[in-house]
N, C-alpha and C positions, 0 to 999 in steps of 0.2 A: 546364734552360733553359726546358722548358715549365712548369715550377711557377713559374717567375719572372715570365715572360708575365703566367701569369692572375692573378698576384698583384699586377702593373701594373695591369693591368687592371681587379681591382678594387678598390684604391686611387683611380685616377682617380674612376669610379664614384663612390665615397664621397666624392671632393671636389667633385664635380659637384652631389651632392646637396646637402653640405652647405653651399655656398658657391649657389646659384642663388635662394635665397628672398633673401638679400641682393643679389645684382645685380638681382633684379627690381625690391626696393625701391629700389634707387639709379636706375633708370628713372626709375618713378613718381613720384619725389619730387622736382617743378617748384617753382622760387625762386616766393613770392606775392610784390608789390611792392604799393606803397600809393603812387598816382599821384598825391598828393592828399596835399604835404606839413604841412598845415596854417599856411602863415604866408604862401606865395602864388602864386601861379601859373605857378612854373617849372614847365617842361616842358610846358608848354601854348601853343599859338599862338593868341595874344590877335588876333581879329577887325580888320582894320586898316579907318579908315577910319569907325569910332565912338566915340564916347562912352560907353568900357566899364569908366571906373570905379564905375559903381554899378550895373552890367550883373553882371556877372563879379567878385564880391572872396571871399575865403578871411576868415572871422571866427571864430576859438577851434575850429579843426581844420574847418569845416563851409564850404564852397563857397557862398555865397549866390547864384542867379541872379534877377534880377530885372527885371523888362519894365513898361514904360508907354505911353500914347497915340501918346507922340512917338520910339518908337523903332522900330527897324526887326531886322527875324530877324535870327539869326546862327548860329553855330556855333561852339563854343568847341574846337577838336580838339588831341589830343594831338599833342606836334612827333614821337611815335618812331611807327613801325608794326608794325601785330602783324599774323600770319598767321593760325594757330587759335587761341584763347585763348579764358578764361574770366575775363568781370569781375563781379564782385561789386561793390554798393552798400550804402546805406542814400538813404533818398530822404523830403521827409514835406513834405505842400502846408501852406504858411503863412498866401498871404491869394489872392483871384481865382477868376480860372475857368482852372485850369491846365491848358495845353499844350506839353508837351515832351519829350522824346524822346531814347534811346538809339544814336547813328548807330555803324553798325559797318563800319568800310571806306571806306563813301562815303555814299551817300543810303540807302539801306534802313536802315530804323532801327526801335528796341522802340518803342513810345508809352508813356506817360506823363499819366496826364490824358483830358479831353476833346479828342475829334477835333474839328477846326474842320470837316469835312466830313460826319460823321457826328451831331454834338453832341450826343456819348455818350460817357460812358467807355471808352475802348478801351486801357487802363493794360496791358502785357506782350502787347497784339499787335502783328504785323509791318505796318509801315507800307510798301510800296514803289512809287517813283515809278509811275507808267503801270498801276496795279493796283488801287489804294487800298492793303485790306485782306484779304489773297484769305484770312487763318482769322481767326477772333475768340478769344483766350483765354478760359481755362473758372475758373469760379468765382473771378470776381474781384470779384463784390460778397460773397460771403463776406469775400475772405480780404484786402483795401486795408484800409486805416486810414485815416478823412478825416482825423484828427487822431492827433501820432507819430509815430513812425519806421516804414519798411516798409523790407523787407530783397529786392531783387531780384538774379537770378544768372541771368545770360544766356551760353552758348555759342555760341560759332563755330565748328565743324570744317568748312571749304569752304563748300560750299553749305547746309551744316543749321545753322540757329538751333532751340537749345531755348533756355525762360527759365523762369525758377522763381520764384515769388514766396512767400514767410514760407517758405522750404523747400519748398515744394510745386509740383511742376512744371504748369503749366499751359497750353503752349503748343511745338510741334513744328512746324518749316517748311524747305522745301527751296527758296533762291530762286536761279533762273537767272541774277537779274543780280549774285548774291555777288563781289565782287573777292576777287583770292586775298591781295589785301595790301591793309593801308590803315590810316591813322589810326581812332582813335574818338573820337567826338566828342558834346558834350551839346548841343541844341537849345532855343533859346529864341525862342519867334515873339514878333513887336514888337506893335502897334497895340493893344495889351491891357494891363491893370493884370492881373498875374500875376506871384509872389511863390514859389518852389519852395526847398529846401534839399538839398544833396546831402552825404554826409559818407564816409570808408572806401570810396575807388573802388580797391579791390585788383584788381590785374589779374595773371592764372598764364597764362603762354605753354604753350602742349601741343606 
């Protein structure tokens, strides 16, 4: 009876082992989704209350936003909400003096572009209401592309935003006014001739 025990015993043992590197991998391995069907703006709640067909359109898989004299900010935000996620872009300035930005939840958002307040590039720092910019991202005149595609990867776990720009992490923040939930949304301020493209907004929930 007792040779049967520890024979149970390690048996389980040896299924523990050999089955535990695949539960791990079936954790870690979160659905990517690509929010950004290419043909048009489902799943996104279109601004009401403008004139956002030449604002906001989808042209050959690529999100065109675009701003003029006569228009006024917005936010283009997705209709689902995420909790911690990680979204992945590409992003590349077309024509102007661009400003705009990555909202995560609510108002705190990555920038994108020259600050209107700074008017400097402040491309992968945290923007937050009542704060400005309390860190500035690090080598980001290396590594933008004035002309091209640039590839941005921002986290949200709670309060900590990292973001990564060509691969290379460049920015770390812990904001107190994080919502634990909320849409994300892309930013386009109005009174400006500003031309941006965004393409592949893959978003992975954690």
């Amino acid at each position: 009876m007792l040779k049967n025990t520890r024979l149970h015993s390690i048996l389980i043992t040896l299924l523990c082992l050999l089955f535990s590197p695949l539960l791990g991998k079936q954790k870690s391995t979160n659905k990517t989704i690509n929010i950004l069907n290419g043909n048009d703006l489902k799943g996104w709640k279109i601004p009401k209350g403008n004139e956002v067909s030449n604002w906001y359109q989808v042209t050959n898989n690529i999100l065109e936003v675009r701003s003029g004299p006569k228009k006024k900010g917005s936010v283009l935000w997705t209709e689902k909400e995420y909790q911690d996620f990680e979204v992945s872009l590409g992003f590349r300035f077309i024509d102007g003096i661009i400003d705009s930005g990555i909202h995560l939840r609510n108002s705190d958002q990555i920038q994108i572009g020259i600050s209107g307040s700074l008017k400097r590039d402040m491309t992968c720092s945290p923007y937050i209401p009542g704060k400005g910019y309390p860190v500035e991202a690090k080598n980001i005149k290396k590594l933008l592309k004035p002309k091209g595609w640039n590839q941005m990867r921002i986290r949200a776990i709670g309060q900590n935003y990292t973001v990564w720009l060509q691969e290379e992490e460049v920015m770390k923040y812990k904001s107190s006014s994080a919502e634990e939930k909320g849409p994300i949304g892309i930013q386009l301020h109005g009174n400006r001739n500003m031309k941006i493209d965004f393409k592949e907004i893959l978003i992975m929930e954690l």
